[in-house]
Structure formats: C-alpha cells, structure tokens
VEXZA-722630 format. One line per 4 residues: number of its first residue (from 1); their letters; for each residue x negated, z, y of N, C-alpha, C. Coordinates in nm, 3 decimals, m for minus. Each point is the difference from the previous one (the first is absolute). Layout:
N
NUM = A = X Z Y X Z Y X Z Y; ...
***
This chain:
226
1 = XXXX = 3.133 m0.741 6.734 0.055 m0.110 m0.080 m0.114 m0.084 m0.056; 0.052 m0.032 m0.121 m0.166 m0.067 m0.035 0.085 m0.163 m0.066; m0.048 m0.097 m0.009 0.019 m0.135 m0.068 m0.091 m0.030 m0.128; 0.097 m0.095 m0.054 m0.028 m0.019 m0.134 m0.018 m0.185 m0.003
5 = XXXX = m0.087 0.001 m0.067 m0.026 m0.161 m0.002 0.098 m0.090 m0.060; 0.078 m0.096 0.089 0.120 m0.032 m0.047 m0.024 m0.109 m0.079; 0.076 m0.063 m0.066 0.010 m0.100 m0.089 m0.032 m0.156 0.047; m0.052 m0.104 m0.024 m0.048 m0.128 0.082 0.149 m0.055 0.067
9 = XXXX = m0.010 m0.073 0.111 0.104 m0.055 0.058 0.061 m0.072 m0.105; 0.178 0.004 0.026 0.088 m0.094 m0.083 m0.035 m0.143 0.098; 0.044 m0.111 m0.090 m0.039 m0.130 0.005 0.102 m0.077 0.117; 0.114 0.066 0.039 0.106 m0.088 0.128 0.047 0.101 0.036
13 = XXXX = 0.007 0.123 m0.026 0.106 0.141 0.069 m0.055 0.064 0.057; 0.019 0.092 0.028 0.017 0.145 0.054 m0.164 m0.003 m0.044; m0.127 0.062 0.097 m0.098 0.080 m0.109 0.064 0.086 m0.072; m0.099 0.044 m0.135 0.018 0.090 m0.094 0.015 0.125 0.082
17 = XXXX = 0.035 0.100 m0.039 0.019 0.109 0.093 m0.125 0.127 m0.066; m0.051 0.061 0.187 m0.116 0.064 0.015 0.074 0.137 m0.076; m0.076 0.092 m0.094 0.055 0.116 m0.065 m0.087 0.106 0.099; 0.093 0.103 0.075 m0.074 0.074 0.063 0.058 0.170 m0.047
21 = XXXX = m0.041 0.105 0.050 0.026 0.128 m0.058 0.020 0.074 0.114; 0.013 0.088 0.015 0.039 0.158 0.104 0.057 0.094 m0.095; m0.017 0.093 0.087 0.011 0.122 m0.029 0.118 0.043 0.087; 0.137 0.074 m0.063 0.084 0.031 0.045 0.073 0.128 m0.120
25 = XXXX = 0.030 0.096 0.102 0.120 0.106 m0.059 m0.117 0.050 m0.088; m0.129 0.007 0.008 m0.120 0.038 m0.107 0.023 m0.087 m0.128; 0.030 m0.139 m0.005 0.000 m0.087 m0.046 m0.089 m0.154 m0.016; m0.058 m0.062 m0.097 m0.046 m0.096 0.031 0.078 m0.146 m0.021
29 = XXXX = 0.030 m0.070 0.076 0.105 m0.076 m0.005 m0.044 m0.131 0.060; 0.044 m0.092 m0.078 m0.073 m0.128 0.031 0.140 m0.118 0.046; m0.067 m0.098 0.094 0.119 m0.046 0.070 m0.064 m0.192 m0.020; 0.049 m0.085 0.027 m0.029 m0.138 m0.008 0.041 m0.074 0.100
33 = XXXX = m0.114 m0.092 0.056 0.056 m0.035 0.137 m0.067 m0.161 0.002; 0.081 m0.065 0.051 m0.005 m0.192 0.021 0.018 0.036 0.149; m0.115 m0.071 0.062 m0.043 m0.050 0.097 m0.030 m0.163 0.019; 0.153 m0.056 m0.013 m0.023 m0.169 0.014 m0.035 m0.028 0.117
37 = XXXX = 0.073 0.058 0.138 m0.040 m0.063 0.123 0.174 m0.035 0.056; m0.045 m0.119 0.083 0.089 m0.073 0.046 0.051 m0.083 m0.072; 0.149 m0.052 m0.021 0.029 m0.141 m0.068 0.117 0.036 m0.115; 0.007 0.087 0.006 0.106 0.061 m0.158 0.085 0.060 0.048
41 = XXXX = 0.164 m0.058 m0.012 0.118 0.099 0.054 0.007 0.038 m0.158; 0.085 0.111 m0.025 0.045 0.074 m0.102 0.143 0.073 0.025; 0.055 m0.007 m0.120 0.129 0.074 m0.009 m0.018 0.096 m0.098; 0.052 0.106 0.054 m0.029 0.142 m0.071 0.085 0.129 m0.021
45 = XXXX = 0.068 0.084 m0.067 0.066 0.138 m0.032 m0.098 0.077 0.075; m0.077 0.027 0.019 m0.096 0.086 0.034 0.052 0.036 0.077; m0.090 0.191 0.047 0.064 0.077 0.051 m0.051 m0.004 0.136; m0.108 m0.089 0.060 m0.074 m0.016 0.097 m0.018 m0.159 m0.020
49 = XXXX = 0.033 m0.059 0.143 0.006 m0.168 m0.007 0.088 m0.075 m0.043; 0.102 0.099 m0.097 0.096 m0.089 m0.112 0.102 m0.093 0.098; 0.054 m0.132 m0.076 0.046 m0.081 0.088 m0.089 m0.113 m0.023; 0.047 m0.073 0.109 m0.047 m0.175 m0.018 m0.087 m0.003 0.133
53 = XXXX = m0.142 m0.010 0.010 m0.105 m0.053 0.118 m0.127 m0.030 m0.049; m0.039 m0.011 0.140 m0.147 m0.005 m0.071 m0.051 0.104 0.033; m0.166 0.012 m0.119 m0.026 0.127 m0.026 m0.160 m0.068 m0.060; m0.076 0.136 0.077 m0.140 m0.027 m0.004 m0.070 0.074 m0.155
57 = XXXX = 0.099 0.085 m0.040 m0.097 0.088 m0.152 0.116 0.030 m0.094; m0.042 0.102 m0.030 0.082 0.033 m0.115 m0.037 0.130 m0.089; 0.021 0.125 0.052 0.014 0.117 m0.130 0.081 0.044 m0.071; m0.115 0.079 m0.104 0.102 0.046 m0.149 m0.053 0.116 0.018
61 = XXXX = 0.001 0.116 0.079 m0.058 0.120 m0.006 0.074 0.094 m0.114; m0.110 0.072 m0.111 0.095 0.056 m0.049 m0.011 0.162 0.050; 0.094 0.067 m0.007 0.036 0.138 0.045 0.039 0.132 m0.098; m0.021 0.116 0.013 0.052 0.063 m0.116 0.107 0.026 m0.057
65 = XXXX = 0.080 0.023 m0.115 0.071 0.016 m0.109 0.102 0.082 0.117; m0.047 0.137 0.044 0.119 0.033 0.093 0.002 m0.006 0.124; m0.065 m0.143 0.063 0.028 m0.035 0.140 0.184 0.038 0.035; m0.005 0.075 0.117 0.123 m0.019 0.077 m0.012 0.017 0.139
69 = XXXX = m0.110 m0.097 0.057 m0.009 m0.060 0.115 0.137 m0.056 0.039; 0.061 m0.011 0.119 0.136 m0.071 0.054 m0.085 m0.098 0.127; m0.142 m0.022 m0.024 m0.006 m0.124 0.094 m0.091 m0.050 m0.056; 0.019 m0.083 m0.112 m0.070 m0.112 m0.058 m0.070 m0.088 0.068
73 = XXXX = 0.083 m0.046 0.075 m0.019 m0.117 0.039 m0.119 m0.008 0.106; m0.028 0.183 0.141 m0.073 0.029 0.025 m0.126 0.028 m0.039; 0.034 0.015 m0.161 m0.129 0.056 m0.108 m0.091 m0.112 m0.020; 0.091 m0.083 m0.037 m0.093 m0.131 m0.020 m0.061 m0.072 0.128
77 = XXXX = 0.080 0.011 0.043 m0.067 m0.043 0.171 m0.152 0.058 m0.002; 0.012 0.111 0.016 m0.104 0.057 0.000 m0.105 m0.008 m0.094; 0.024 m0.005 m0.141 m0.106 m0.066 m0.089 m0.046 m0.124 0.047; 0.097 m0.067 m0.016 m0.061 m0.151 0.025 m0.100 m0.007 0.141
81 = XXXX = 0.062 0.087 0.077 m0.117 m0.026 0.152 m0.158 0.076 m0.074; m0.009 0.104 m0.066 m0.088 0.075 m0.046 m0.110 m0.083 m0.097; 0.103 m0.080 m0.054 m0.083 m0.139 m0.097 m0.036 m0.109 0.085; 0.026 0.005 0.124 m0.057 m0.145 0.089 0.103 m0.115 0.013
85 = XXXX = 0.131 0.033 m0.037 0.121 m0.103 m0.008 m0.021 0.001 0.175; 0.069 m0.139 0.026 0.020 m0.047 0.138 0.144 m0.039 m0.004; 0.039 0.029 0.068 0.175 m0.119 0.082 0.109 0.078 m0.097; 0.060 m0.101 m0.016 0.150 m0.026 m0.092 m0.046 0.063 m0.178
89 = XXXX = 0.037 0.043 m0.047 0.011 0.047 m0.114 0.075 m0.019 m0.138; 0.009 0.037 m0.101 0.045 0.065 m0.089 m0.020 0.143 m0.084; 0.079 0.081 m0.036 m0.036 0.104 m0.064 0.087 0.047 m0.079; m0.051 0.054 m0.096 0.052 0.012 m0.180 m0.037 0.119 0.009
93 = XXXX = 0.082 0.101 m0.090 m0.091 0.119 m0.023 0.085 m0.006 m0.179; m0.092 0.150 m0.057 0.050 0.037 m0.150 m0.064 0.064 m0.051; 0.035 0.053 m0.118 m0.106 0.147 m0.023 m0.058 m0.072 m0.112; m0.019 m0.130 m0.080 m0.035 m0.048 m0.099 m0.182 m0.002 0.058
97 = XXXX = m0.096 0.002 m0.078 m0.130 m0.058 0.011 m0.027 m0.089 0.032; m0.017 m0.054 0.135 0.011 m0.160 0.014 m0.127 m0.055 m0.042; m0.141 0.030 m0.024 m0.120 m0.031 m0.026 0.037 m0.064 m0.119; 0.110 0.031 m0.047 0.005 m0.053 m0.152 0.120 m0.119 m0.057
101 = XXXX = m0.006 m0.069 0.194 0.073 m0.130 0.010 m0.024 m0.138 m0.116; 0.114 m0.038 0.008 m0.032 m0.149 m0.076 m0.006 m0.070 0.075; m0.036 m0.117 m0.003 0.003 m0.126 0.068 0.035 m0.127 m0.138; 0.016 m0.104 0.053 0.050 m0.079 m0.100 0.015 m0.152 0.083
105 = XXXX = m0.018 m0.122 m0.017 0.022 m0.102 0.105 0.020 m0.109 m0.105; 0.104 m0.097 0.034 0.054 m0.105 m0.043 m0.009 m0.123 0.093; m0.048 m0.113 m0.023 m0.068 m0.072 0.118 m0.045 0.054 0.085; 0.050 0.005 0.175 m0.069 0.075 0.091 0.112 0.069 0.072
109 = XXXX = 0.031 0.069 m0.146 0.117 0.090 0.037 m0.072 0.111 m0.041; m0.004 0.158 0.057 m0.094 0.136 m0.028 0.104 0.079 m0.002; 0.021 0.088 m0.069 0.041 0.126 m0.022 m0.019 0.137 m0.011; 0.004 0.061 0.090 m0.068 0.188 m0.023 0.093 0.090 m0.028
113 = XXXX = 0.031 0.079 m0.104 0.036 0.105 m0.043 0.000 0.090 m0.039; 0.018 0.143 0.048 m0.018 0.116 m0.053 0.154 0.040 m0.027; m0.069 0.125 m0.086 0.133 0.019 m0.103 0.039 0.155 0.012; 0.085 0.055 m0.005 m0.048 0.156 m0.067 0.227 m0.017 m0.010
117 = XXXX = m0.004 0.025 m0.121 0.127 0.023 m0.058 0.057 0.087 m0.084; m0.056 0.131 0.019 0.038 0.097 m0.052 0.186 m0.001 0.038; 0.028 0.006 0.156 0.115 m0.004 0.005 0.081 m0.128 m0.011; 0.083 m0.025 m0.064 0.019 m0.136 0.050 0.213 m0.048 m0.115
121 = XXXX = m0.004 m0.062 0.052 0.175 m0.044 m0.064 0.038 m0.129 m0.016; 0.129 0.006 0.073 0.057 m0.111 0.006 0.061 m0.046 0.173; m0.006 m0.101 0.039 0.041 0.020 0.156 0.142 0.024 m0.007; 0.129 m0.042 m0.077 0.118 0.004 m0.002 0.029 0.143 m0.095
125 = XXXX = m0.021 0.107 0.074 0.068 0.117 m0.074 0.096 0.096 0.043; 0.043 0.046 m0.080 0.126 0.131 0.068 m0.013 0.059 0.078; m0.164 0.060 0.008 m0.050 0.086 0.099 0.010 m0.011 0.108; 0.085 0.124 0.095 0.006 m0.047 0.145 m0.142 m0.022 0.029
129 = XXXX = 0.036 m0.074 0.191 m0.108 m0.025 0.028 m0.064 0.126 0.085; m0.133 m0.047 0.079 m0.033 0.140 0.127 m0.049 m0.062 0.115; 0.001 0.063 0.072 m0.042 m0.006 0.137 m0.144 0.044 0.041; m0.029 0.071 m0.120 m0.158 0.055 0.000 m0.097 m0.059 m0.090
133 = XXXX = m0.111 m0.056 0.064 m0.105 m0.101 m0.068 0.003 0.087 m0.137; m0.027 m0.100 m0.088 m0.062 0.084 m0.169 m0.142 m0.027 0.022; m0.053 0.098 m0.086 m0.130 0.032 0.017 m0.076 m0.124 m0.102; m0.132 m0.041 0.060 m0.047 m0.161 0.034 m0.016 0.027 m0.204
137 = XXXX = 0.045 m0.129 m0.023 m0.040 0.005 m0.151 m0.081 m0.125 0.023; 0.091 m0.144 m0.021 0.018 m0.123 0.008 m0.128 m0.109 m0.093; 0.127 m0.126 0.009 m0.089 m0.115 m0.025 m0.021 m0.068 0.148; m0.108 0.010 0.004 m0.053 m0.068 0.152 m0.083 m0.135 m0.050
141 = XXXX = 0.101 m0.137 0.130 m0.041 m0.113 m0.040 m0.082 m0.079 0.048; m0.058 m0.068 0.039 m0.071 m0.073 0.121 m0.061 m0.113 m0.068; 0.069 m0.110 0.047 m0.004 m0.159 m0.042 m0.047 m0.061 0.114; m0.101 m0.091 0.009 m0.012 m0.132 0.090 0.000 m0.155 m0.065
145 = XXXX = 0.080 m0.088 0.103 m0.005 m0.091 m0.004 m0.042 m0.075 0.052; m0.063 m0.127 m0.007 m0.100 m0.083 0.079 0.082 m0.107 0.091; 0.090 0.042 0.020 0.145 m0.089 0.052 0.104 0.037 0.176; 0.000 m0.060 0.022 0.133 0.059 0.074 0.111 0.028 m0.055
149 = XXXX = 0.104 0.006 0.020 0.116 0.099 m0.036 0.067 m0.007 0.131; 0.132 m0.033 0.006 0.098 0.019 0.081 0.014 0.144 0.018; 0.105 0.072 0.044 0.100 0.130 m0.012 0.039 0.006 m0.126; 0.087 m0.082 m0.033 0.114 0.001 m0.136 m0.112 m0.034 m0.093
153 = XXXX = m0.118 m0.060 m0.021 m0.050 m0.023 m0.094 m0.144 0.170 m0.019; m0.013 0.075 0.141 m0.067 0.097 m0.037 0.145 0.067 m0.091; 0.073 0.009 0.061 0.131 0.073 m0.053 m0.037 m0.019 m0.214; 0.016 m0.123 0.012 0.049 m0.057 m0.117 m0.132 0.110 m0.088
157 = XXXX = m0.104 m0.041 0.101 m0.155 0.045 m0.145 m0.010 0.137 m0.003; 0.084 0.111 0.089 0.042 0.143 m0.018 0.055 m0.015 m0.140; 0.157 m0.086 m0.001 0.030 0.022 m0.110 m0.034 m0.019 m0.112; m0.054 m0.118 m0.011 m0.090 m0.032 m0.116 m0.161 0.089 m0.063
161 = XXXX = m0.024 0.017 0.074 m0.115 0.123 m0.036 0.049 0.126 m0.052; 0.133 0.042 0.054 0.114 0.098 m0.077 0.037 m0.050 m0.149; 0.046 m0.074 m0.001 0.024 m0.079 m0.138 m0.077 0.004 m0.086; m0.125 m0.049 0.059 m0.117 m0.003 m0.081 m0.043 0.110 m0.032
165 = XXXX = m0.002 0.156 0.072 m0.039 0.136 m0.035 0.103 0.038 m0.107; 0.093 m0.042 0.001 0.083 0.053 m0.073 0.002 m0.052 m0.154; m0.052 m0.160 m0.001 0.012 m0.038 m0.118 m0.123 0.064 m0.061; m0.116 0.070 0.084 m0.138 0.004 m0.052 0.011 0.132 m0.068
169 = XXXX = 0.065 0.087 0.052 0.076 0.142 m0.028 0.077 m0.005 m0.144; 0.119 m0.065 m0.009 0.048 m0.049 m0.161 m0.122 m0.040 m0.075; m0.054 m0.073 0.007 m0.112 m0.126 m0.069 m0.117 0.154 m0.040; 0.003 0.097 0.057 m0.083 0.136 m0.002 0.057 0.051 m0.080
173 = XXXX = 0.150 0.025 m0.010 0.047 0.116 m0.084 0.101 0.095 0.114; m0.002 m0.006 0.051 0.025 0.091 0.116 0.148 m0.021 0.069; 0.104 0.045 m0.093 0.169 0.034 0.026 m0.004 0.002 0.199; 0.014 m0.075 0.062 m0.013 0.030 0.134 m0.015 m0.105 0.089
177 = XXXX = 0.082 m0.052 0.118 m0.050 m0.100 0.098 m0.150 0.067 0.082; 0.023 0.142 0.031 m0.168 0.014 0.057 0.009 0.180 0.057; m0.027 0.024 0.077 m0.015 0.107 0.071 0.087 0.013 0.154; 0.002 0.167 0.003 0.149 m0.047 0.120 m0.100 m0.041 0.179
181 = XXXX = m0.137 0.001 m0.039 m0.079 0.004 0.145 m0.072 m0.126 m0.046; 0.039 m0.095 m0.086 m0.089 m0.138 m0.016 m0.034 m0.095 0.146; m0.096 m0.047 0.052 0.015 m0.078 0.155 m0.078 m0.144 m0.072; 0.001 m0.088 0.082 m0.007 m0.149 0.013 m0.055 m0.010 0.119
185 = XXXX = m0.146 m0.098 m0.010 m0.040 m0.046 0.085 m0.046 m0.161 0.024; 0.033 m0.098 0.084 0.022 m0.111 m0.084 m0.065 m0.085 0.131; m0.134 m0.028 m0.037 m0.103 m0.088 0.115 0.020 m0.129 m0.011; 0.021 m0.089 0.129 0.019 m0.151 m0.020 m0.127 m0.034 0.141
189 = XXXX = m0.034 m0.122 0.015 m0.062 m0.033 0.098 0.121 m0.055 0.113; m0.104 0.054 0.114 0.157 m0.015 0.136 m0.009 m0.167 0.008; 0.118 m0.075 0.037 0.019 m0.103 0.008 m0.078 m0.063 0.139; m0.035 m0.099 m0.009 m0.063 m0.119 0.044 m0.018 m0.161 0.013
193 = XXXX = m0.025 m0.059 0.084 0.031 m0.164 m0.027 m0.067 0.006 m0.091; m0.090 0.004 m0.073 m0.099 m0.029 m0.100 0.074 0.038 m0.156; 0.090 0.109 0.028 0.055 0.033 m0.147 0.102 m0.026 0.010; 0.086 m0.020 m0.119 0.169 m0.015 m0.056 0.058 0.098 0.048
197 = XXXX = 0.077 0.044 0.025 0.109 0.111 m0.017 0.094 m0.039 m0.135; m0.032 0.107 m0.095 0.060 m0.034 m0.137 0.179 0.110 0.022; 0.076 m0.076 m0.029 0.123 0.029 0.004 0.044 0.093 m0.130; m0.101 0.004 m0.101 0.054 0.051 m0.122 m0.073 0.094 m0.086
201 = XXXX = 0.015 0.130 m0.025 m0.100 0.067 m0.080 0.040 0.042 m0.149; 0.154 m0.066 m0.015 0.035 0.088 m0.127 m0.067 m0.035 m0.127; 0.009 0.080 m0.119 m0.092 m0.015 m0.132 m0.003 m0.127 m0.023; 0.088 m0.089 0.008 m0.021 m0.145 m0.039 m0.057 m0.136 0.100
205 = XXXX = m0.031 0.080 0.147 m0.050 m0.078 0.122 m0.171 m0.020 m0.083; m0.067 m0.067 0.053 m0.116 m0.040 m0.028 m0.102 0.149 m0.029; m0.013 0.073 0.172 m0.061 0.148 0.012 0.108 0.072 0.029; 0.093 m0.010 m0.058 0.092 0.109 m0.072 m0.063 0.044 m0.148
209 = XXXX = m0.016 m0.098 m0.086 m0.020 m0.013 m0.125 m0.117 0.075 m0.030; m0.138 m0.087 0.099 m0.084 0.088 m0.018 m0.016 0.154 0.061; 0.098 m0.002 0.124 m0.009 0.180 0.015 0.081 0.072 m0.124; 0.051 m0.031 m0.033 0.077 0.093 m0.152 m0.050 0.013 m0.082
213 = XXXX = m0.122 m0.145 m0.014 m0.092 0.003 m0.126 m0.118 0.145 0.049; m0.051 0.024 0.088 m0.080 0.040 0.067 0.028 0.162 0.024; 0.134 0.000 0.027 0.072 0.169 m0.002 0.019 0.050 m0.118; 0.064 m0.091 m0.116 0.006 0.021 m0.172 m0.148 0.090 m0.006
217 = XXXX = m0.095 m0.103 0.028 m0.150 0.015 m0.102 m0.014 0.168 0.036; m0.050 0.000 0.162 m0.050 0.145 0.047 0.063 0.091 m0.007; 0.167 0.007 m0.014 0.065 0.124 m0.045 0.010 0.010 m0.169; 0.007 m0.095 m0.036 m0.061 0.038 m0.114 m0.135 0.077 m0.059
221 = XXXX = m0.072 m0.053 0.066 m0.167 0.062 m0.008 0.003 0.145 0.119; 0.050 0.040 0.090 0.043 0.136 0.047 0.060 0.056 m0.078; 0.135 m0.009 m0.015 0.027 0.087 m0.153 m0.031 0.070 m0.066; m0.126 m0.083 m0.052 m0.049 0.050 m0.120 m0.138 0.075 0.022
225 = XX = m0.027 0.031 0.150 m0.111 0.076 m0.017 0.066 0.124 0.132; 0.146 0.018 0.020 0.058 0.083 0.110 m0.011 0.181 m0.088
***
C-alpha cells in the first residue's frame, strides 16, 4: 500500500482525508481515510459502524466494478485496521475513483464526495425491491460539523445532506434523486459542558444551511469529474 500526500487540514472539521492505494483482485484501488481521534459521534447508512455513536475514523474504500463480497462490513474492518484505524469506525465502500473526491466547505462546515453514477434513478420507482446488495456504484457523503447535534438533529443533517445531493444532481442535469447504493456520513463533535447541544440541523437551522450549502458545492464538483 503506498500513500499519497493529502491535501492541508480543513479549518474546524474532520482533517482532509489521507488518499491511500492497494492492490486488490490485480487491481489498483485507492481508498480515503479521516483519522480525527476521539470527540466526534456520527450518524451514518454505512455498511460498517452505520447508526448513531461515537466513532474514531472514517473510510471510503473503493472496490471493484464486480465486487460480490457478502461481508462488507468484515472487508472494511479489515482495511481500515491495515491503514492504522483504531476503535469505533466508519466504512463506505464503491467502485467510483475516490482519489478523485471533492471537498467543498461553507463556514466550518466540510464536505467529501465521491461520485460514480453510471447507475443511478429515482428512489420512488416501480421496480421491485431485493434482498441482494447492488453492486457498489454510489454517491458517498461525508460532512463534519464543528457542533454538537442531538439524535434528532444528527437525524435531521442525514436528511438534509440528501436534499442537498439531490438538488446538486438536478442543478447537474441529471433526471435522478441519486444511485440505489448512495451512503451518508454525518460527523458532529460528541457533546460536552463546554459545547451546546444544537437541537436543529434542517436546511434552514443555522448548520443546517451551511451543511446543504457545503453538500450542493462538492457533489456538484464530483459530478463533473465521476
């Protein structure tokens, strides 16, 4: 595995995330990993960690076009220990290029996104549903906020970062709410006497506003280079 010199630290979030590579399936495949530490619960879709705790990192490993692994969640485990992750987690996977993430930040609100949308629709369609993972396309999200966050208010900034992918998707051109394997990852700082616990994340809350502003920019700018 070799590393790539990552981008300078963001200014209140998440560090920028380290771009690293491996070799898999005779593949070279590059994965992205935040190593904040202690102090950040997150709410997440993800297929490893997903749910509401706290959580020490955060990957976006991407995988190949015809992954049909049935233990993800073990997979990433295992990357992330291989990259030096410690504790509690997150993990994302997708067959998109992640080296070729956006980032985007609105006050000291940060946004990371990779894209790959070859497949992708509408979430409300005719099509039955399945029981068997679809093979990893996705818009993969990963927002921090410099804030606490209740439950209902991580809740709230899931949805709103959805909203916001979706309006960034129209605003692109692109007939479609997103992809059927899109995940959300949504970093707040863990609560403390020293910080607020903010009750509110939706688009019109203070860092509601700016996480939407912040999810708009970088899926927009993924997009257009997926």
């Amino acid at each position: 595995m070799t590393s790539v010199l990552p981008p300078p630290r963001t200014a209140a979030g998440l560090p920028a995330p380290q771009v690293l590579s491996r070799f898999e399936d005779g593949e070279c495949l590059h994965a992205l990993i935040w190593s904040p530490g202690p102090g950040w619960r997150m709410a997440s879709s993800a297929v490893l960690g997903g749910g509401i705790g706290e959580r020490a990192w955060v990957l976006n490993a991407q995988v190949s076009h015809g992954y049909r692994r049935n233990d993800p969640d073990l997979h990433l485990g295992a990357l992330a220990g291989e990259f030096g992750a410690r504790g509690l987690g997150v993990g994302l996977m997708t067959a998109a290029d992640v080296s070729r993430y956006a980032l985007a930040s609105d006050g000291d609100v940060d946004a990371v996104v990779t894209a790959g949308i070859e497949v992708r629709g509408w979430a409300a369609s005719p099509a039955e549903g399945t029981v068997v993972p679809t093979a990893p396309g996705t818009i993969n999200i990963v927002a921090a906020l410099p804030v606490a966050l209740s439950d209902a208010a991580l809740v709230n900034a899931v949805a709103t970062a959805t909203e916001a992918k979706v309006q960034a998707l129209l605003d692109s051109g692109y007939d479609c709410s997103g992809t059927p394997t899109d995940a959300v990852c949504i970093a707040a700082r863990s609560p403390s006497p020293e910080l607020e616990v903010h009750a509110f994340a939706g688009p019109r809350s203070v860092w509601g506003a700016s996480l939407a502003r912040a999810v708009h920019s970088s899926v927009l700018q993924a997009v257009q280079v997926s």
